[in-house]
PAMI-179317 format. One record per residue: residue number from 1; residue in one letter; x, z, y of N, C-alpha, C in turn; chain. Coordinates in steps of 0.1 Angstrom, whole numbers. Last residue first. Layout:
BEGIN
(r NUM A (X Z Y) (X Z Y) (X Z Y) A)
...
//
This chain:
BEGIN
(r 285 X (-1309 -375 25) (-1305 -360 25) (-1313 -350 25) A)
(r 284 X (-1323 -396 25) (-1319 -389 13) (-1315 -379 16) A)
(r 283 X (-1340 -415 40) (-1336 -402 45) (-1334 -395 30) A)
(r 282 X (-1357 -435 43) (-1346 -435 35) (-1339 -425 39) A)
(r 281 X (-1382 -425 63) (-1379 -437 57) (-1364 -436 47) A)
(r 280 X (-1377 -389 75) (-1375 -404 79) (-1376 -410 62) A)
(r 279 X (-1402 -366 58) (-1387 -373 66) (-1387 -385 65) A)
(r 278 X (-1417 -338 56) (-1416 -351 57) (-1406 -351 67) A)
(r 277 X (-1432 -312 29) (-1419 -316 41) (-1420 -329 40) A)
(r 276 X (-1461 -292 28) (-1451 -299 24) (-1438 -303 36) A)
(r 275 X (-1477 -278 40) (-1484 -285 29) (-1474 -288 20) A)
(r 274 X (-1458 -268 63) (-1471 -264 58) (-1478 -264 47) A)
(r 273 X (-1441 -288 75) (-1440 -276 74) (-1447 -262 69) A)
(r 272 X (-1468 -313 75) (-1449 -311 77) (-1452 -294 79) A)
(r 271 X (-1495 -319 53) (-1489 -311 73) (-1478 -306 71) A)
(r 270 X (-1503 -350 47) (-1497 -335 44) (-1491 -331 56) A)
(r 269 X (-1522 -370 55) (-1530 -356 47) (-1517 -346 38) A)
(r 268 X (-1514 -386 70) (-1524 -383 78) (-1530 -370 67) A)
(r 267 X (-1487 -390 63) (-1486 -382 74) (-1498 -375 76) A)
(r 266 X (-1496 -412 45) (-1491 -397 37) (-1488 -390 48) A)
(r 265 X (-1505 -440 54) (-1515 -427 52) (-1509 -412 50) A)
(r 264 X (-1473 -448 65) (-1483 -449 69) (-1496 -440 60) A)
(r 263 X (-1445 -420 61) (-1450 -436 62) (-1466 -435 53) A)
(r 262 X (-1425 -402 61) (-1437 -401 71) (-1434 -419 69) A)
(r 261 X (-1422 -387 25) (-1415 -398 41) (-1429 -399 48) A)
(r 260 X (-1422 -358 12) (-1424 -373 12) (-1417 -379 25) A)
(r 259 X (-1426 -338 -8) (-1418 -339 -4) (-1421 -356 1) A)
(r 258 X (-1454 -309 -11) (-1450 -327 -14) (-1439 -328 1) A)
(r 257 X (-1467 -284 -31) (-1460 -296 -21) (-1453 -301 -26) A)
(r 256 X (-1500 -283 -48) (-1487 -284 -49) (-1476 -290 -37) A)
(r 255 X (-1524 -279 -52) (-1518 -271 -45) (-1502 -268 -46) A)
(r 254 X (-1538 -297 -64) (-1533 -287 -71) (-1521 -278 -68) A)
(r 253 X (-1547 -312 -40) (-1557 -305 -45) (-1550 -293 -53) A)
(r 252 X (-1524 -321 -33) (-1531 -316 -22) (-1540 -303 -31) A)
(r 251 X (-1518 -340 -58) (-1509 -327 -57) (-1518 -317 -45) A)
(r 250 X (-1537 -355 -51) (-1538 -355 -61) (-1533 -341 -63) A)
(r 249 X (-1527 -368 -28) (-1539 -364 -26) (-1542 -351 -37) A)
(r 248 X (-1509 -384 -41) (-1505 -372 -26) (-1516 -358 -27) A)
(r 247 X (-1518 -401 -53) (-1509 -390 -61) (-1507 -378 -54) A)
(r 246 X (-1530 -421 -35) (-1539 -412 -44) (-1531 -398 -47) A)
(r 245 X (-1513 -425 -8) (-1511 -425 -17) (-1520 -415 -25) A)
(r 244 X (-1528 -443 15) (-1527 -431 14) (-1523 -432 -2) A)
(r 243 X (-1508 -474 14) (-1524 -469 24) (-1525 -449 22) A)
(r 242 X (-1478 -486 20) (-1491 -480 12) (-1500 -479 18) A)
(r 241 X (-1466 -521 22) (-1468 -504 25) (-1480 -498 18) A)
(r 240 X (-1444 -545 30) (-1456 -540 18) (-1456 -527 21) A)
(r 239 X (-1429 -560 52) (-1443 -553 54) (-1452 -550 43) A)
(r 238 X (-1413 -571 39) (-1418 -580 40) (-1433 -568 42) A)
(r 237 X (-1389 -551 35) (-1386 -560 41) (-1400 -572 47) A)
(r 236 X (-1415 -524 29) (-1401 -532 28) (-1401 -540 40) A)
(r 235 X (-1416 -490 40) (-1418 -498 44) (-1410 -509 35) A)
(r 234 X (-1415 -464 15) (-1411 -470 22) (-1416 -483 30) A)
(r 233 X (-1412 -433 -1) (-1426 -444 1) (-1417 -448 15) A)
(r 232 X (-1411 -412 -24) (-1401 -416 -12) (-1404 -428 -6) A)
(r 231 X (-1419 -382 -38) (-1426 -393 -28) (-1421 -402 -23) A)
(r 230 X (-1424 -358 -52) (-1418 -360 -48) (-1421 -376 -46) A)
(r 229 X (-1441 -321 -57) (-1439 -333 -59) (-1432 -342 -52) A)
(r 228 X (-1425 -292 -71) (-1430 -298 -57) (-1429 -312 -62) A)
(r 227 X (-1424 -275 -93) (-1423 -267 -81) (-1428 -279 -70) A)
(r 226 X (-1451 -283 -123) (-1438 -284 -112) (-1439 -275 -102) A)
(r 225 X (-1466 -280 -138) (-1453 -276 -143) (-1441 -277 -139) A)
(r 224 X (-1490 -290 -133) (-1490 -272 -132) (-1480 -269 -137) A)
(r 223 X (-1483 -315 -131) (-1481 -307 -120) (-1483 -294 -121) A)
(r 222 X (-1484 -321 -155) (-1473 -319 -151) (-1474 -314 -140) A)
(r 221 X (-1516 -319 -156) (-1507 -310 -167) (-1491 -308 -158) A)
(r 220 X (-1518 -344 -143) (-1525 -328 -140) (-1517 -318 -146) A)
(r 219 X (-1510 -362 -161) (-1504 -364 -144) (-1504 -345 -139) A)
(r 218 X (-1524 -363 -183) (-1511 -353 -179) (-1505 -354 -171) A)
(r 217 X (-1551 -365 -173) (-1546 -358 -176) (-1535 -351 -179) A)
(r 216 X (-1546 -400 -163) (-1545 -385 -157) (-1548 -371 -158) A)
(r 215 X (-1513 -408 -186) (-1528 -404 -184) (-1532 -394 -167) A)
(r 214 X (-1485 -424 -175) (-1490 -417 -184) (-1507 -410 -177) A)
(r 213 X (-1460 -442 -184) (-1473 -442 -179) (-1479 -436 -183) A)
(r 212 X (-1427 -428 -179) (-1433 -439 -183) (-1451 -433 -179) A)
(r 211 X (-1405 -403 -183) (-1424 -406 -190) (-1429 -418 -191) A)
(r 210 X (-1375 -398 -178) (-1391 -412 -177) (-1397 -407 -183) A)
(r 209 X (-1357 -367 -164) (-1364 -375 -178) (-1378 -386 -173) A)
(r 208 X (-1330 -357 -153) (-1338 -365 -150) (-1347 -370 -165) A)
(r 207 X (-1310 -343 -167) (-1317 -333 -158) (-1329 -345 -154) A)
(r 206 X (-1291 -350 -183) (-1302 -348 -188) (-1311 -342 -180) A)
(r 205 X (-1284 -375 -164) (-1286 -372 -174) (-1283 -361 -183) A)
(r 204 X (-1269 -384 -141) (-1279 -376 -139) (-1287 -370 -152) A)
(r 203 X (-1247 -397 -134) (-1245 -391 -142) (-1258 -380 -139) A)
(r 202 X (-1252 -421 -122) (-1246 -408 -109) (-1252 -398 -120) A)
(r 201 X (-1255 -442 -141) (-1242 -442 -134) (-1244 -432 -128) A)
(r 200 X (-1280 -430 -152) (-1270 -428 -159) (-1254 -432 -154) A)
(r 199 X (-1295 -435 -130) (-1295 -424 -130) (-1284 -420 -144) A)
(r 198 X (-1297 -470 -127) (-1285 -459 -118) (-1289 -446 -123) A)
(r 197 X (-1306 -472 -157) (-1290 -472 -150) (-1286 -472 -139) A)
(r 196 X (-1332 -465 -149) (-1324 -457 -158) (-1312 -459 -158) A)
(r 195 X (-1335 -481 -126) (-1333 -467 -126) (-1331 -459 -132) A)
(r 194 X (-1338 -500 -139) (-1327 -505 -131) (-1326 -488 -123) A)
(r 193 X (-1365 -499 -151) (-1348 -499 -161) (-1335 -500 -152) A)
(r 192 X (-1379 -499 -133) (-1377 -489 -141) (-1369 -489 -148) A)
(r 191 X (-1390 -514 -115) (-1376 -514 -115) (-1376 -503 -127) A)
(r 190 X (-1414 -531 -125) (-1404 -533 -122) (-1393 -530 -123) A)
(r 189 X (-1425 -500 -142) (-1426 -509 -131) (-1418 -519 -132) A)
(r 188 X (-1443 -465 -145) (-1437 -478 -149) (-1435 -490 -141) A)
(r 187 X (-1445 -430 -145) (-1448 -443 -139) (-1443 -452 -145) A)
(r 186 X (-1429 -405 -136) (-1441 -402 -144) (-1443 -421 -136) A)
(r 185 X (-1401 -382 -139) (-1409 -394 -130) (-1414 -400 -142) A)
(r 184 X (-1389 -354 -133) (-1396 -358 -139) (-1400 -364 -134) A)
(r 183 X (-1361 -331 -128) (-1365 -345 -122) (-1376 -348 -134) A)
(r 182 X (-1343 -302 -125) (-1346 -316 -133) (-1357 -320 -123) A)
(r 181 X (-1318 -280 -119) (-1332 -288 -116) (-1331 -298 -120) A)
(r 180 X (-1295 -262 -123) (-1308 -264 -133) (-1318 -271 -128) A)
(r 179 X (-1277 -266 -100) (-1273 -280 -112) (-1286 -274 -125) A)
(r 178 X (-1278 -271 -68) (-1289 -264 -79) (-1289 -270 -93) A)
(r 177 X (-1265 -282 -53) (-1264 -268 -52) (-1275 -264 -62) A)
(r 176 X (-1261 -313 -68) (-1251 -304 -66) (-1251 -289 -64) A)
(r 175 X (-1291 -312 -73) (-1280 -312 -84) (-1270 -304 -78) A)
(r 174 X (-1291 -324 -47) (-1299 -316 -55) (-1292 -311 -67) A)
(r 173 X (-1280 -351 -51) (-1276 -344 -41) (-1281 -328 -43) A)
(r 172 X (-1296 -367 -66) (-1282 -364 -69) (-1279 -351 -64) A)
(r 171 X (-1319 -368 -55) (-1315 -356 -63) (-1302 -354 -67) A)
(r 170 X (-1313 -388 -44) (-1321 -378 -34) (-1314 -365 -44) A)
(r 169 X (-1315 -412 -59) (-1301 -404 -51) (-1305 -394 -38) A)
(r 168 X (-1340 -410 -67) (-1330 -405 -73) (-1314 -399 -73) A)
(r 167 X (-1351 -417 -45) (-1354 -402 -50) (-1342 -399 -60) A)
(r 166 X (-1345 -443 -48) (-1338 -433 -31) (-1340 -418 -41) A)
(r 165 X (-1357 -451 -69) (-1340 -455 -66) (-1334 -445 -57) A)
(r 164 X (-1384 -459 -56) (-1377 -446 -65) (-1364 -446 -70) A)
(r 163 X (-1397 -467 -39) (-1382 -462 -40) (-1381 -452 -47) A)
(r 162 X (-1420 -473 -34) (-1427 -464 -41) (-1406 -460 -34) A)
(r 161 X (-1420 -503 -23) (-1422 -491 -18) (-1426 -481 -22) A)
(r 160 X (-1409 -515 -49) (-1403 -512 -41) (-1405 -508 -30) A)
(r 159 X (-1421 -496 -79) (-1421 -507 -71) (-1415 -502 -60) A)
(r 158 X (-1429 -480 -103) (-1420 -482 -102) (-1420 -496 -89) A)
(r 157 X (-1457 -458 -93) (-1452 -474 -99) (-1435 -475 -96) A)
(r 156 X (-1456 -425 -102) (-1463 -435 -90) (-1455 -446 -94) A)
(r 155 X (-1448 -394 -93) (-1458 -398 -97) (-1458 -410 -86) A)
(r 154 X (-1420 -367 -100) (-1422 -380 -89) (-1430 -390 -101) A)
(r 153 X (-1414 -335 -98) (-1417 -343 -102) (-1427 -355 -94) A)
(r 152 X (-1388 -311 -103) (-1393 -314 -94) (-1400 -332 -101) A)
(r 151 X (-1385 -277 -111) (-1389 -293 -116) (-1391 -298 -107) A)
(r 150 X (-1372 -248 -109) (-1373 -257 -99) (-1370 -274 -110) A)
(r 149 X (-1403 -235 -126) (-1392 -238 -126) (-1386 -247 -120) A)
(r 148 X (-1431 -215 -107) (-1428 -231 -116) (-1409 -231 -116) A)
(r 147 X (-1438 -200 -94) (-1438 -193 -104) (-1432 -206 -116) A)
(r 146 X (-1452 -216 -72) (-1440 -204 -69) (-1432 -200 -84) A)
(r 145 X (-1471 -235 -80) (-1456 -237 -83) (-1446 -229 -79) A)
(r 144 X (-1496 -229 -96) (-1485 -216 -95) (-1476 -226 -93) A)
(r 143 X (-1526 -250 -89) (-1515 -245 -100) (-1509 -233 -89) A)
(r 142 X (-1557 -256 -84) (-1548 -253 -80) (-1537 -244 -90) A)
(r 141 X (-1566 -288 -105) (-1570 -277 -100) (-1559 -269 -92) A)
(r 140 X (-1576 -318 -111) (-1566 -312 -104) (-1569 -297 -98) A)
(r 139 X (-1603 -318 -122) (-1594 -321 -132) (-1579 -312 -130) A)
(r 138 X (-1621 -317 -101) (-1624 -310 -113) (-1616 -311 -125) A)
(r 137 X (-1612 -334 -80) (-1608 -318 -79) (-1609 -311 -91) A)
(r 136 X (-1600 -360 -79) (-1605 -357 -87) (-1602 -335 -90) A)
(r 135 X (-1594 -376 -45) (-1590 -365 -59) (-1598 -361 -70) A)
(r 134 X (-1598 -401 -30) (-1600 -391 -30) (-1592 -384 -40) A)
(r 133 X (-1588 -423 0) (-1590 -425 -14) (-1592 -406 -15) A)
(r 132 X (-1601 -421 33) (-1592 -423 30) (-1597 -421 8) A)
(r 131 X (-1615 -436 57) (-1618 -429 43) (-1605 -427 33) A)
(r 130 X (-1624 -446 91) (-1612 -439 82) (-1617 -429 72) A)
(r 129 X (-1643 -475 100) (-1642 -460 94) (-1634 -454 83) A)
(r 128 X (-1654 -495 124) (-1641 -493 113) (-1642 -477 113) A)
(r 127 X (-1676 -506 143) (-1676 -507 128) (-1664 -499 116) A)
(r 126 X (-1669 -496 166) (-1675 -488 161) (-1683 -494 144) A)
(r 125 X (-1646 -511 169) (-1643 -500 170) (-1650 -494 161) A)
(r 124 X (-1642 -542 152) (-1651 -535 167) (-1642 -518 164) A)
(r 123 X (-1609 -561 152) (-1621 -555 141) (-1627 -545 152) A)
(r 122 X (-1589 -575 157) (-1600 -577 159) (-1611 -570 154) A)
(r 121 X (-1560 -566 149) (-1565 -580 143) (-1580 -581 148) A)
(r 120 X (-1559 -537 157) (-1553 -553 163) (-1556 -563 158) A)
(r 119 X (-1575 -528 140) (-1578 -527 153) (-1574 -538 158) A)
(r 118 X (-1562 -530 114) (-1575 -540 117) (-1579 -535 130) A)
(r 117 X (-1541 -516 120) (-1538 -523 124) (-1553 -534 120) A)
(r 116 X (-1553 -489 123) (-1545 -495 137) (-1543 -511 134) A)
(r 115 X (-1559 -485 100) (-1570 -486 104) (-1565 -494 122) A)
(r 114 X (-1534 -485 83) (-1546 -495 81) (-1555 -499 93) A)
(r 113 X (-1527 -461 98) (-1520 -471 100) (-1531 -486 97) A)
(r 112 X (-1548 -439 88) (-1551 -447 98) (-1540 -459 104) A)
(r 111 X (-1559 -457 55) (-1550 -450 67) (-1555 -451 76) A)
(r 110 X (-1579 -471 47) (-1574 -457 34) (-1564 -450 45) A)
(r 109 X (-1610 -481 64) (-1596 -484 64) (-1591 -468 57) A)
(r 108 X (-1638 -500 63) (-1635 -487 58) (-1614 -490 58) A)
(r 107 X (-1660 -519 82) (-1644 -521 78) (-1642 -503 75) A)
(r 106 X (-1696 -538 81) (-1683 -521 85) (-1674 -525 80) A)
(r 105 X (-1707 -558 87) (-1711 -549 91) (-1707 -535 93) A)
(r 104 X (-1686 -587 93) (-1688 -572 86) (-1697 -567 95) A)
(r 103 X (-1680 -602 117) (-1690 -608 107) (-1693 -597 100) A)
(r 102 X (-1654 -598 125) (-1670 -600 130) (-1675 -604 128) A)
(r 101 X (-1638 -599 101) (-1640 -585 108) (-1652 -591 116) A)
(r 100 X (-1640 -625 94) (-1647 -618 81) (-1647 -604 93) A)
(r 99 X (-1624 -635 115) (-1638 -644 115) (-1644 -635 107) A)
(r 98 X (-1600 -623 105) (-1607 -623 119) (-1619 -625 124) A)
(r 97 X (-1597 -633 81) (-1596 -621 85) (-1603 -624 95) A)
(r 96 X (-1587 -659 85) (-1602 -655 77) (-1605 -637 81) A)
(r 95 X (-1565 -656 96) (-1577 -661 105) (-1590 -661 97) A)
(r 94 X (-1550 -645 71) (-1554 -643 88) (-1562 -641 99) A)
(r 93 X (-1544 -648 48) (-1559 -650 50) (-1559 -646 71) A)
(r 92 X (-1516 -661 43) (-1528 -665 37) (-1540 -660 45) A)
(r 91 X (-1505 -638 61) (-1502 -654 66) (-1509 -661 54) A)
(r 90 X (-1512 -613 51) (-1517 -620 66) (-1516 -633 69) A)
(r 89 X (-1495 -619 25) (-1513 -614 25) (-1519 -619 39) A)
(r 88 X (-1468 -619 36) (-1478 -632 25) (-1490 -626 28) A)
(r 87 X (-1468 -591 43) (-1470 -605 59) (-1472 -620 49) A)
(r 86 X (-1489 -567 45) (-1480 -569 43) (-1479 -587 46) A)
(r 85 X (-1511 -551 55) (-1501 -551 65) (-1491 -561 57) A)
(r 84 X (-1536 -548 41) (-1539 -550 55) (-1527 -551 64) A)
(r 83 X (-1531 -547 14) (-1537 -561 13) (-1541 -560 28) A)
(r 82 X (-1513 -525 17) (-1505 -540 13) (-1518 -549 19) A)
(r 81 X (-1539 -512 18) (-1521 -507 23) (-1522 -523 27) A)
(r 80 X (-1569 -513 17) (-1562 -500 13) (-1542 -501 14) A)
(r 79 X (-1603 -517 30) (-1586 -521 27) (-1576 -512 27) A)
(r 78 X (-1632 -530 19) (-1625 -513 19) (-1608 -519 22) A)
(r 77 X (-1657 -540 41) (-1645 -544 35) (-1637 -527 37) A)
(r 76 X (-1695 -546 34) (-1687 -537 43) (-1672 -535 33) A)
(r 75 X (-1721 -567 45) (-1710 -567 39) (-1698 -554 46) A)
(r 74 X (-1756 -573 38) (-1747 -568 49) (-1732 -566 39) A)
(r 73 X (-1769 -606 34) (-1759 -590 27) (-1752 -587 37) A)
(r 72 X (-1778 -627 41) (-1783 -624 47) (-1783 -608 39) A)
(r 71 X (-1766 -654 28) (-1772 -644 24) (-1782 -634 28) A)
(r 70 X (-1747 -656 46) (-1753 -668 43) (-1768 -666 34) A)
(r 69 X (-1731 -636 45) (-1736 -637 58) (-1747 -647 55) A)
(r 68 X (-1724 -641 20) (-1727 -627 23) (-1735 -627 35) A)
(r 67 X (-1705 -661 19) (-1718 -658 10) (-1726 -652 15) A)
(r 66 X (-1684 -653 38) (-1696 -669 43) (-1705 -664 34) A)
(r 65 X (-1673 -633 21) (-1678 -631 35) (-1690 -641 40) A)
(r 64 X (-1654 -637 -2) (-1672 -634 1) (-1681 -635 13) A)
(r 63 X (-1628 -636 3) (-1634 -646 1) (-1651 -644 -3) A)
(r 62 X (-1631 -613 25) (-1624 -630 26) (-1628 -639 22) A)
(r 61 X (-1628 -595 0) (-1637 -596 15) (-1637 -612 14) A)
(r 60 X (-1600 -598 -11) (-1620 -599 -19) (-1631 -601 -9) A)
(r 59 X (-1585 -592 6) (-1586 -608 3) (-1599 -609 -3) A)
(r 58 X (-1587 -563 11) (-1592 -575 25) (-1594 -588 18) A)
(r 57 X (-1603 -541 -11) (-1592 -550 -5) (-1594 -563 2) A)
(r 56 X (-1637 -544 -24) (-1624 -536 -24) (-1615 -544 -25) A)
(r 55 X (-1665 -547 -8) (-1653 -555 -10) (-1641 -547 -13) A)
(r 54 X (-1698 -543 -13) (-1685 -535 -8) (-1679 -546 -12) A)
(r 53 X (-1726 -554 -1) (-1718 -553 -9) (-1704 -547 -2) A)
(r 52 X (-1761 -539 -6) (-1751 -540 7) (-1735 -542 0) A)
(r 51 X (-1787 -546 -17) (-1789 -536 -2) (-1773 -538 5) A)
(r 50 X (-1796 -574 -38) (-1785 -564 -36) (-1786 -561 -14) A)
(r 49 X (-1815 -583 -50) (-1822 -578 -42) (-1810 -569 -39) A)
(r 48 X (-1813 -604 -71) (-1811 -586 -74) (-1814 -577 -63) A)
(r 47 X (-1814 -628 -55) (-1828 -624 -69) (-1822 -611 -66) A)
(r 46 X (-1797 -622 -41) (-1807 -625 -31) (-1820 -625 -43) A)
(r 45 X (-1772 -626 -54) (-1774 -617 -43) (-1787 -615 -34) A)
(r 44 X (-1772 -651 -66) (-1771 -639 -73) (-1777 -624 -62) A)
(r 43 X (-1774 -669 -49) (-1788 -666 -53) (-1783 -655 -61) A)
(r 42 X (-1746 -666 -37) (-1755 -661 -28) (-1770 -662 -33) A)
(r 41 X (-1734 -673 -60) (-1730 -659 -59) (-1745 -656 -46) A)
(r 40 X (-1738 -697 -60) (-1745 -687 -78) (-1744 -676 -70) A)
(r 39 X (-1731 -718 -44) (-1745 -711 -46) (-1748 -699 -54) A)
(r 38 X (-1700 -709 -47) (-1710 -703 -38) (-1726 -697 -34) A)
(r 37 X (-1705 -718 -73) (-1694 -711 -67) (-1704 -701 -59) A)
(r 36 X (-1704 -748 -57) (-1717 -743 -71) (-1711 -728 -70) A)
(r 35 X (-1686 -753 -43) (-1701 -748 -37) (-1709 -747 -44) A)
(r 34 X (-1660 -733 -49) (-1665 -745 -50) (-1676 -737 -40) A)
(r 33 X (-1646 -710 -55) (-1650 -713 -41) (-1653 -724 -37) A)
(r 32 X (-1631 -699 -76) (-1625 -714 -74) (-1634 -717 -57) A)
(r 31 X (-1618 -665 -70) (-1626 -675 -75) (-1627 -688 -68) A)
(r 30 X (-1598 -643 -64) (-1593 -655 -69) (-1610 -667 -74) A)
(r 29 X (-1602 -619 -57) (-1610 -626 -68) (-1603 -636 -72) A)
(r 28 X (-1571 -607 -43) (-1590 -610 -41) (-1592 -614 -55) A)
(r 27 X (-1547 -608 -40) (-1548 -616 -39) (-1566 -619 -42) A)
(r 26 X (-1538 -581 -34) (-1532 -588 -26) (-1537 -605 -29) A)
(r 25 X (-1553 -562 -57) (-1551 -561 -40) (-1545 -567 -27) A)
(r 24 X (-1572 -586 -76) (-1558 -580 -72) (-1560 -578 -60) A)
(r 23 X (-1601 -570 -89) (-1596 -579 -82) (-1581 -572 -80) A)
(r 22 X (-1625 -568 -114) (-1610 -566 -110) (-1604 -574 -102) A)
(r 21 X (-1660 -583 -106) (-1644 -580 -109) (-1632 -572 -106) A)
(r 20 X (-1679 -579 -96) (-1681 -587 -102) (-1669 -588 -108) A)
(r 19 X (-1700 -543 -103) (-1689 -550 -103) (-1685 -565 -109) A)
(r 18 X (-1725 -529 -93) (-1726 -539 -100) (-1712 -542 -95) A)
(r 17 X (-1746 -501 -96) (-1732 -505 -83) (-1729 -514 -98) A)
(r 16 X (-1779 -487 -86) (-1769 -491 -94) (-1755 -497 -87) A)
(r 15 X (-1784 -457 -62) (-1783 -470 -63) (-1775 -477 -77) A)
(r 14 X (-1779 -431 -58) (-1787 -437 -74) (-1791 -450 -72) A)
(r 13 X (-1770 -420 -36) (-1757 -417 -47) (-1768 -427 -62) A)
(r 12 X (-1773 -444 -8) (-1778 -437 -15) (-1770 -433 -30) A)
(r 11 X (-1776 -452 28) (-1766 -449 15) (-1777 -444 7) A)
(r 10 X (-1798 -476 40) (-1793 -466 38) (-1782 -463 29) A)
(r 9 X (-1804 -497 65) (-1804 -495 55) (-1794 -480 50) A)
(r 8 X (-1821 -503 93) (-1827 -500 83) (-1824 -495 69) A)
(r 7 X (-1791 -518 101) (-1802 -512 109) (-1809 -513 96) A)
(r 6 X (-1757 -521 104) (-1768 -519 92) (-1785 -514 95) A)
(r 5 X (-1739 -504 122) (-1745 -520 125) (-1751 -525 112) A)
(r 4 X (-1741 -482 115) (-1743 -487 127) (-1746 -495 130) A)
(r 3 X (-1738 -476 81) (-1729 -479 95) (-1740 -483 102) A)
(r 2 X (-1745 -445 63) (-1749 -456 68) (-1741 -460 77) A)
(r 1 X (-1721 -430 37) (-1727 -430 51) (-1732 -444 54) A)
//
């Protein structure tokens, strides 16, 4: 879609789309932001004749923004969890934030938690537009989990708002009135070894199995081989949070429910009692 504050220019699906990097979601480009730096990127931008740059994640923004305006690029910032709530990422770019939201010509927010909170930080109304990440429908198609054996399986990084620690003493508990249900967690991380020994101290073994990382193809595959996906997404200590979890989305499509916590995007695309079930933040029971 065109924004509003872009006069003349349009979307289009056959424009080329030029990536200048992988950026980290919490830490941008990282480029040195000299002023040779600077010049390259804003005659880069101005020989290619570039119509309108995206920024995926607030620090990438940030540090493009002076180019971009200097430029005379309309600039529109995608922010997707962490790199719009978590409190190192705010207390690095803050006030660059602030100065980059009136200066964009749009803010695309993946929640609307996201989207609440570049409200509070300054960002216009009628520039910020809730998009949330999408699915790959031609891959995820709708499964049978009526017909699925009670598997229950948990897609997504081993990190500490994914908790996957909780799910597992989620299942404990699972186990007890249903001792044929297994556990399949599909991911890598961090904590992933510190979950294979707590799932071997609350004797969870053989009903829990790691995959470890695995394609999205068999992300798809597993799901036409589960009864419900499983989610336990937390706020931390230091405001890291999600934005809409892809995986959610992912199960949406293959018509699978989803067991999750009402935290920030996963409220805004599974309907409690409907799609799926949601509960409190560390709510193992």
């Amino acid at each position: 879609r065109a924004f509003p504050s872009v006069p003349g220019r349009r979307a289009s699906s056959h424009v080329p789309v030029r990536a200048w990097s992988d950026p980290d979601p919490e830490k941008g480009l990282q480029l040195r932001q000299t002023r040779f730096e600077r010049a390259a990127l804003r005659r880069y931008l101005r020989q290619e004749k570039i119509d309108v740059v995206l920024a995926e994640f607030g620090p990438t923004g940030a540090e493009v923004w002076e180019v971009c305006r200097a430029a005379g690029v309309p600039l529109v910032v995608y922010f997707h969890g962490a790199d719009a709530t978590k409190d190192g990422v705010l207390q690095t770019h803050r006030q660059t934030y602030r100065k980059m939201l009136r200066s964009a010509a749009g803010v695309v927010a993946a929640s609307r938690e996201v989207e609440r909170h570049r409200l509070a930080l300054g960002a216009a109304r009628e520039k910020l537009v809730y998009i949330p990440c999408g699915a790959d429908t031609s891959l995820f198609t709708p499964c049978d989990p009526a017909a699925a054996p009670p598997r229950f399986l948990s897609v997504g990084r081993f990190v500490d708002k994914k908790a996957p620690h909780l799910t597992l003493l989620a299942f404990r508990r699972v186990l007890d009135v249903c001792p044929e249900a297994q556990l399949v967690m599909v991911g890598d991380g961090i904590l992933l070894e510190a979950c294979r020994h707590l799932a071997r101290a609350l004797r969870l073994e053989p009903a829990v199995e790691f995959r470890g990382a695995r394609s999205h193809p068999e992300v798809a595959e597993a799901m036409r081989e589960a009864r419900a996906l499983i989610l336990h997404s937390v706020t931390t200590s230091d405001n890291d949070m999600e934005g809409t979890p892809v995986t959610i989305l992912e199960a949406g499509a293959a018509g699978l429910p989803v067991v999750s916590t009402r935290h920030a995007g996963i409220s805004d695309v599974v309907v409690h009692g409907e799609t799926g079930f949601l509960v409190a933040e560390g709510d193992t029971d």
